[in-house]
Steps between C-alpha positions, in 0.01 A plus 500: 500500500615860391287759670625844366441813724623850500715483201554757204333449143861434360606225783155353459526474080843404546374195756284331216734531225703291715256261570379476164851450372570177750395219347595309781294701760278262747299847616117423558355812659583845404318799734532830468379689850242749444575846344840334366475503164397807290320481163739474149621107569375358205834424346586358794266221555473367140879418488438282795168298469542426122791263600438412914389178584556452870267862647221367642368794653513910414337742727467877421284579756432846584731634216352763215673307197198583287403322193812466276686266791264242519412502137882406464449235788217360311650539153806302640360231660271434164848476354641282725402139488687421754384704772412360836351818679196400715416805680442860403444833774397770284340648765430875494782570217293756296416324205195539275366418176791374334647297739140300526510474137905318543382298822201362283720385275765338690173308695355378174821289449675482803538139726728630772364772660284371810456799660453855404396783722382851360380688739424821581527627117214741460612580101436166383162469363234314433616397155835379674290273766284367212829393285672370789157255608465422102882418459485237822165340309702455209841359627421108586848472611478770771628400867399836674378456848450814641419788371429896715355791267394714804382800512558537067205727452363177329124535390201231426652430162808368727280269718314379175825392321664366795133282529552395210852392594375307807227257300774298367848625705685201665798662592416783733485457874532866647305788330506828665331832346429654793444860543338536096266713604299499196487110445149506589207234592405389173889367430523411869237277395672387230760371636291312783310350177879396292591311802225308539470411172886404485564114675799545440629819654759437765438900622557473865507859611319758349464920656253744365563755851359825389365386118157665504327194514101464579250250614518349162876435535403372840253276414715370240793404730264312778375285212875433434580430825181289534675298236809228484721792421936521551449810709668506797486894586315762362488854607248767434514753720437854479238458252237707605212402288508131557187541775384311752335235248832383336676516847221265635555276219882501498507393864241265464671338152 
């Protein structure tokens, strides 16, 4: 493990050239602390994930690179076949549009990655969420296990796609989009409905804190419950609107 805090742009760039020239290198996690590494990295990261194999896991948590670093990230690791990363912390690194558009590539093809986090990334977009849940349907070979898209600024066209995802997914087992204000009852209900319908789904956790969900949402996820389903913990809090009818039938289911 490398966790890199506190160091200048140049030391930093001049850290993964290193590692992407050593062949040899047995490195599996890279971290860079929080606030460490400013935007304009994209020539930086390419270099090293077109040829790594041994990384396992990159975290950028907490650092503004923007869009143009992890659309190198994800441009690279399309390149490389040999890539063994498994987990990805893009939490709150500023990225929007295009970086959605490079992530939903990389998961339409990708059988590494097993977890990717993507939190607290307010410029993303609906279209982003909807590519992302439509690339997973598409890739049979995917192994991702866990996925967070908190607080994304996701909408109901979000919940629908990633619905859609859930009817047939068999790899997922930790889906967290809490804090998407705008997700709304009808795709909370959606979701309840792709779940049940899916006998195959191995979805074990699943958090909707804060999603705008309603009694129909509710009712939706006590008739899940009410059925053989993988669940094993599923939180809803903070949603207001659920009422006292869902909350009856949740506890009862």
């Amino acid at each position: 493990t490398l966790n890199l805090k506190d160091v200048s742009q140049d030391v930093a760039k001049k850290v993964l050239a290193a590692i992407g020239q050593n062949t040899w290198t047995e490195l599996r996690d890279l971290r860079f602390a929080a606030g460490s590494l400013p935007t304009g990295f994209e020539g930086a990261f390419g270099p090293l994930l077109q040829k790594n194999s041994s990384l396992r896991s990159l975290t950028l948590d907490s650092n503004p690179v923007g869009d143009a670093v992890v659309v190198a990230i994800a441009d690279a690791m399309l390149q490389n076949q040999g890539t063994r990363l498994r987990d990805l912390n893009l939490n709150a690194t500023n990225i929007g549009t295009r970086a959605g558009d490079a992530l939903a590539r990389l998961l339409r093809s990708n059988s590494s990655l097993e977890a990717l986090s993507a939190h607290s990334n307010q410029q993303l977009g609906d279209s982003a969420g909807v590519d992302c849940a439509t690339a997973l349907q598409e890739n049979a070979e995917t192994k991702l296990r866990k996925l967070v898209l908190v607080g994304n600024g996701f909408g109901p066209a979000v919940g629908e796609a990633f619905a859609a995802l859930l009817r047939s997914n068999r790899s997922l087992e930790w889906l967290d989009m809490g804090h998407n204000t705008l997700l709304g009852d009808a795709a909370g209900a959606a979701l309840a409905g792709a779940l049940q319908e899916n006998g195959e789904t191995r979805l074990q956790t699943l958090i909707l804190l804060n999603c705008g969900l309603g009694p129909t949402a509710g009712e939706g996820f006590a008739a899940l419950l009410r059925s053989s389903c993988s669940l094993e913990v599923l939180i809803l809090g903070q949603n207001l609107q659920l009422g006292d009818t869902a909350g009856a039938a949740l506890a009862e289911a």
